[in-house]
N, C-alpha and C positions, 0 to 999 in steps of 0.2 A: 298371176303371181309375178312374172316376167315385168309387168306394168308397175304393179305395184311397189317394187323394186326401185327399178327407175325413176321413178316420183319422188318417190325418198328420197333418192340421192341426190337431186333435182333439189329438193328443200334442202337437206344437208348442206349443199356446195352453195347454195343462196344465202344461207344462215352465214355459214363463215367468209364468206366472202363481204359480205354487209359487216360483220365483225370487225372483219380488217383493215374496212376504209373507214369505217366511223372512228377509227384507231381505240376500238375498248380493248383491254387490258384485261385478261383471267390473273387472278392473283392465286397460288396457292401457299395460304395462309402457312402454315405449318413451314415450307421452305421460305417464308420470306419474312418469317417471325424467329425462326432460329436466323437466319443471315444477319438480321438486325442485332440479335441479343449475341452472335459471332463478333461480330464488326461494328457495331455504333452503342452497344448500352456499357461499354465499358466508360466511355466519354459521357455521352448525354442522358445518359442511368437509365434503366428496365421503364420506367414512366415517361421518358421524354422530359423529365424538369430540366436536367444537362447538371452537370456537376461543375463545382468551381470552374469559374472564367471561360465555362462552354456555353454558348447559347443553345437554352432551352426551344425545344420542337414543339412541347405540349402545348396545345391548344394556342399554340402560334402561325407554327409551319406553312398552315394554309395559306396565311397572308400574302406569300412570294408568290403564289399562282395569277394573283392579278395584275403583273407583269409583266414581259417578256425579259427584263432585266433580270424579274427576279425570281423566273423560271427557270433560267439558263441557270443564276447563280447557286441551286440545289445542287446542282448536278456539277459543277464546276468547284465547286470546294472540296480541296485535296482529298477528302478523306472517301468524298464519293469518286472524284475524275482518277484520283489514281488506285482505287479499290480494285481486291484482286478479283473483284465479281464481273463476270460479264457483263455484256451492254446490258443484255436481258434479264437477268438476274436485278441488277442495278435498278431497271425501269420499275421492276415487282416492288425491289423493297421500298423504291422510293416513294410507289402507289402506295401501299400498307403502309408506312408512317405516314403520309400524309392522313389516311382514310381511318387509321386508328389513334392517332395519336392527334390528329390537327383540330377536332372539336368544332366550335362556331368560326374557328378560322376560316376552314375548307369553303371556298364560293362551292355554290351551286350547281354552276357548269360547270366545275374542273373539267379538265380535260387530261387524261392518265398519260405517263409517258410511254413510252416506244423507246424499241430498240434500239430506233433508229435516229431517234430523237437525240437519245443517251451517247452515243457514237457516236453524234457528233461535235455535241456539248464538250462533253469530256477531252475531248483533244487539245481543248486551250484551258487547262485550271487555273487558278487564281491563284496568285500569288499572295498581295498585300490582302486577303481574305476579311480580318479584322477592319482593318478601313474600307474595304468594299461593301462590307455588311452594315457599317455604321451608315454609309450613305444610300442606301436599299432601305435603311428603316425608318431615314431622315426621310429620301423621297414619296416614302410611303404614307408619311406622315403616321407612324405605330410607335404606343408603348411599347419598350422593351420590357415594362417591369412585371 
């Protein structure tokens, strides 16, 4: 039994540790779908269309992941870098918009954020936001419409 034990915990601590270098992300839905519909659907509405003069997330959002400019700038737009949410918190909802709201945008390989990711992003926000984004969708060559 003693053995059996052990082995387990032996896989347990294998699992999560493999977890944590591939940097996947648990999301729980319920806390990272109220934090959104808290803090981002007043702005970009309960569907991600975005309301007047906001840019829309729906079945866009994914786009920015096939950058690193345009990774960073998710996370760097005031409304996420100076959010009263934690890094971790932050990393969840950002994965859950992207994973629910981003459609045929989402690449393949996304790669989910991190904690740590967010932490560090977030310490330099954007200022001129609006002209940052115009030139993120220029280089990307993407419809906005």
């Amino acid at each position: 039994m003693i053995i059996k034990r052990c082995l387990l915990a032996v896989v347990v601590i294998c699992v999560i540790s493999t977890m944590a270098q591939s940097g996947a992300a648990e999301i729980n839905d319920a806390r990272a779908k109220f934090n959104y519909q808290m803090l981002c659907q007043g702005c970009h509405t309960p569907d991600g269309t975005g309301a007047k003069d906001v840019p829309k997330i729906k079945d866009f959002i994914g786009n920015f992941l096939t950058t690193s400019k345009g990774r960073d700038y998710l996370v760097r737009v005031p409304g996420s870098a100076n959010s009263a949410l934690n890094d971790a918190d932050l990393a969840e909802v950002l994965n859950w918009m992207i994973l629910n709201m981003g459609g045929d945008s989402v690449p393949e390989n996304m790669q989910h954020y991190t904690a740590e990711e967010v932490a560090k992003l977030r310490r330099h926000a954007l200022f001129e936001v609006v002209e940052y984004r115009k030139m993120l969708v220029s280089e990307l060559a993407l419809d906005t419409k």
